[in-house]
MDTraj code that builds the backbone (N, CA, C; nanometers):
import mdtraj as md
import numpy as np

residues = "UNK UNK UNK UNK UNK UNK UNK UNK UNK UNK UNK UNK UNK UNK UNK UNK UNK UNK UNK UNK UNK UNK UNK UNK UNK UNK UNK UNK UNK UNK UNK UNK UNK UNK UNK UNK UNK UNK UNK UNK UNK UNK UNK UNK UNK UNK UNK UNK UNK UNK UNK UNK UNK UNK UNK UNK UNK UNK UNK UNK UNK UNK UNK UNK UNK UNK UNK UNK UNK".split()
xyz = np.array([
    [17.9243, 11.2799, 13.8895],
    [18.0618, 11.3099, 13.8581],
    [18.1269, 11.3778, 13.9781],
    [18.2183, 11.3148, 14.0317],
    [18.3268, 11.4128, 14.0829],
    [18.4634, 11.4428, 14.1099],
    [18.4107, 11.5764, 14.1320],
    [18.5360, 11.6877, 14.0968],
    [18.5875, 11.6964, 14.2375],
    [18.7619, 11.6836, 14.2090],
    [18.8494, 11.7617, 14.3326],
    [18.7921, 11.8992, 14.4194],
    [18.7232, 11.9000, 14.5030],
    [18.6887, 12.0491, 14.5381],
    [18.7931, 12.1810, 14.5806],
    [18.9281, 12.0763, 14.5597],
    [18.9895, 12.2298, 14.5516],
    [19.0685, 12.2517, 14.4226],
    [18.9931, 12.2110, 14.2736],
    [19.0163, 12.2078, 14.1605],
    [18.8855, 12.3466, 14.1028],
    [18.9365, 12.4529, 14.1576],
    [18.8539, 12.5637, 14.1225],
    [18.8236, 12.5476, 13.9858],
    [18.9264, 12.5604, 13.8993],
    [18.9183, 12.5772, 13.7440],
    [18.7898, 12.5132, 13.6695],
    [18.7951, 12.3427, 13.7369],
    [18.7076, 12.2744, 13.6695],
    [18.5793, 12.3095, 13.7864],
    [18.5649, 12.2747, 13.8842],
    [18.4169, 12.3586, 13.9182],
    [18.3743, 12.4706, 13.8540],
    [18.4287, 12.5587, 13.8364],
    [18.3995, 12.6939, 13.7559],
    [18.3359, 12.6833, 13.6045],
    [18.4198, 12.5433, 13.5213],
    [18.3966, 12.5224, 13.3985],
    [18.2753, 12.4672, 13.4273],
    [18.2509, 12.3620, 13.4696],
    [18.0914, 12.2608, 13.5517],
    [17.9879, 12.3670, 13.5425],
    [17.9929, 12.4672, 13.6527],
    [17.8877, 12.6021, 13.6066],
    [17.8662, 12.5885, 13.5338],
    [17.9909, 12.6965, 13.4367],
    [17.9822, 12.7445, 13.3168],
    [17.8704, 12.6322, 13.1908],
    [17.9209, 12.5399, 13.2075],
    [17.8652, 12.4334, 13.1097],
    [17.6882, 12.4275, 13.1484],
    [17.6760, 12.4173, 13.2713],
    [17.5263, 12.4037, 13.2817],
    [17.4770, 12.4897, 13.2652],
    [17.4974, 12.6486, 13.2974],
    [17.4394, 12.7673, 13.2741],
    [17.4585, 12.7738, 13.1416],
    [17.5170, 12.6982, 13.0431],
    [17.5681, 12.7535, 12.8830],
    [17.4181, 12.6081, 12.8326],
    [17.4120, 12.5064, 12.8950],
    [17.3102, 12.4139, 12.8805],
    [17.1599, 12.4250, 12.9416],
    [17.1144, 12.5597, 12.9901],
    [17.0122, 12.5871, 13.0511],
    [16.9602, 12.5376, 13.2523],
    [17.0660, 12.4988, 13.2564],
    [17.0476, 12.4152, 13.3683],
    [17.1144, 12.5621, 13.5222],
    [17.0583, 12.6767, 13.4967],
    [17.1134, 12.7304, 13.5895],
    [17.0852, 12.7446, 13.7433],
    [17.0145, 12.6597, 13.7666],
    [17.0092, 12.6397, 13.9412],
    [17.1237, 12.5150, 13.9756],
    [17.1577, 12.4636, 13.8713],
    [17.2308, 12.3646, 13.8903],
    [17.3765, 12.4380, 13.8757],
    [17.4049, 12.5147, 13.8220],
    [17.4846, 12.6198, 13.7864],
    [17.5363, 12.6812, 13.9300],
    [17.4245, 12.7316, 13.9356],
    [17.4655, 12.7866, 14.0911],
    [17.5885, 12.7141, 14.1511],
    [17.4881, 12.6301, 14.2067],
    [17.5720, 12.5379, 14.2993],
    [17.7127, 12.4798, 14.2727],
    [17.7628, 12.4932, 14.1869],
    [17.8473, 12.5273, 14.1327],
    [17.9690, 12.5884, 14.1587],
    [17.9321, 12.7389, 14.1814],
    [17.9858, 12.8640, 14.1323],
    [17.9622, 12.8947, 14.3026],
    [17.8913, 12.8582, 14.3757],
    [17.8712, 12.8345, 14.5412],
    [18.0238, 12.7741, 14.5474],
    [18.0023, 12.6672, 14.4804],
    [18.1127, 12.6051, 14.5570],
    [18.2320, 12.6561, 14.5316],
    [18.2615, 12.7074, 14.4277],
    [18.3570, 12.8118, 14.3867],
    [18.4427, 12.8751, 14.4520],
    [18.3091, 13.0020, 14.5464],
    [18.3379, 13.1069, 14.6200],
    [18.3566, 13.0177, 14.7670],
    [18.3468, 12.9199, 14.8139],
    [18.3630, 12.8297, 14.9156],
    [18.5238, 12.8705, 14.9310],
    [18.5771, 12.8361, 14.8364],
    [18.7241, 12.7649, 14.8181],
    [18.7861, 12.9068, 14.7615],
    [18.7217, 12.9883, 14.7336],
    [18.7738, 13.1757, 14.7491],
    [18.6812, 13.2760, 14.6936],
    [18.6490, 13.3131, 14.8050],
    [18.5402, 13.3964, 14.8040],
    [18.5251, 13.5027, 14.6765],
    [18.6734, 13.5474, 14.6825],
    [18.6890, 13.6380, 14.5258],
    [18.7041, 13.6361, 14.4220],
    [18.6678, 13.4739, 14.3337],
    [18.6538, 13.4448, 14.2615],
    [18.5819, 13.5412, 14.1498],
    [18.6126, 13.5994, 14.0613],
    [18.5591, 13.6691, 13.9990],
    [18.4319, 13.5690, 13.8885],
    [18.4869, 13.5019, 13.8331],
    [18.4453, 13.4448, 13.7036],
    [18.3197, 13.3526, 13.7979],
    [18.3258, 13.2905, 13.9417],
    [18.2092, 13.2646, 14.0263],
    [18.1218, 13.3193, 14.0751],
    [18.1791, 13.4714, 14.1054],
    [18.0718, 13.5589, 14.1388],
    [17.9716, 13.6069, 13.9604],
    [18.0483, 13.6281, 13.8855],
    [17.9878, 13.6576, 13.7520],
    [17.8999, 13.5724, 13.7203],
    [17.9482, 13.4296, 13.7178],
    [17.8734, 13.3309, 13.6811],
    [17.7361, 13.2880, 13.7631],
    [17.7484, 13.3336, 13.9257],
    [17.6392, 13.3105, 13.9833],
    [17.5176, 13.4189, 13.9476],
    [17.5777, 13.5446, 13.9627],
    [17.5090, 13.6984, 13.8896],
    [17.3735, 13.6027, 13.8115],
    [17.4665, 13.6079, 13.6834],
    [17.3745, 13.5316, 13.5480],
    [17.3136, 13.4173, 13.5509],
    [17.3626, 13.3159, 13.6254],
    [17.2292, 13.2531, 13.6489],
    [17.1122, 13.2943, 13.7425],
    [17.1568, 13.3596, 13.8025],
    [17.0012, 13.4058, 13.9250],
    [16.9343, 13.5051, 13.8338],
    [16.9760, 13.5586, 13.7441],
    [16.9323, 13.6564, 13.6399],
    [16.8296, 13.5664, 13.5398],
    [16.9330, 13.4571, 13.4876],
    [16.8941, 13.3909, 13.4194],
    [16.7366, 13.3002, 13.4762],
    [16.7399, 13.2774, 13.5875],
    [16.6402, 13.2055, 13.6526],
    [16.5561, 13.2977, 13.6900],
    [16.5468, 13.4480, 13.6580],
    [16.4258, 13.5159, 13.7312],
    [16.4560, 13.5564, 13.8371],
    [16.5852, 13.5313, 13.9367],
    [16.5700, 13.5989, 14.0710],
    [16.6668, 13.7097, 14.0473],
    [16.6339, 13.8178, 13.9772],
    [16.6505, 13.9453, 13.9667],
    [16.7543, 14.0301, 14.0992],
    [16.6669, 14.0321, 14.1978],
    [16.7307, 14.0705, 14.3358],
    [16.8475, 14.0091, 14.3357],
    [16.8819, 13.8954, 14.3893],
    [16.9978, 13.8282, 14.4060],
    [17.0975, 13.8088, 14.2847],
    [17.0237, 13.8457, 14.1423],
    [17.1202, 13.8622, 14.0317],
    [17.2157, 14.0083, 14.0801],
    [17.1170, 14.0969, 14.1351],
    [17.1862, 14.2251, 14.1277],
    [17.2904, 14.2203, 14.2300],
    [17.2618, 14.1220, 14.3411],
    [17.3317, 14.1804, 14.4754],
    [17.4844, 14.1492, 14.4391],
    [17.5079, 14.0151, 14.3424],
    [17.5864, 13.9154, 14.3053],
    [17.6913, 14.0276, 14.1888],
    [17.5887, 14.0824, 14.1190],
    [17.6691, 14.1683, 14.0204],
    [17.7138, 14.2718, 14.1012],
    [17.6771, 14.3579, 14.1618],
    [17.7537, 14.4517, 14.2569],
    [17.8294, 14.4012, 14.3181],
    [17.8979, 14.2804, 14.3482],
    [17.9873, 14.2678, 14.4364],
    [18.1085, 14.2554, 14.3300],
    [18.0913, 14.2060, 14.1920],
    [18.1760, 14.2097, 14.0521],
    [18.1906, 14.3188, 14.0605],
    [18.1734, 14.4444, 14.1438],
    [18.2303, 14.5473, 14.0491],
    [18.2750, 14.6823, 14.1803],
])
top = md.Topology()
chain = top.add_chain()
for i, resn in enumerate(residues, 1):
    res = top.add_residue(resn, chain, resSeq=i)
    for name in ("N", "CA", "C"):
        top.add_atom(name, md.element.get_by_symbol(name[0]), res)
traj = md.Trajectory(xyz[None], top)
């Protein structure tokens, strides 16, 4: 499938959907591409947080959530 890459909204939703479908490395990439197209994406940085959380990489969940806040 593809998406306009400077159609933030729906990349963001794409995440959202795979991390909501278990698929969060796929998620990522995603929510990467997100912050590509603006770094301060909030709802991309959140969304990347929780999947690296979600996948076990703890460290990089945290570094991701500190920058949310």
């Amino acid at each position: 499938m593809k998406i306009n890459p400077q159609f933030i909204i729906a990349i963001i939703l794409m995440g959202n959907l795979l991390f909501e479908s278990g698929y969060s490395k796929n998620a990522i990439k995603y929510f990467m591409q997100a912050l590509k197209i603006n770094p301060k994406e909030m709802q991309a940085i959140v969304g990347i947080a929780n999947a690296y959380y979600d996948s076990g990489q703890t460290e990089k969940a945290i570094e991701y959530y500190k920058k949310a806040i």
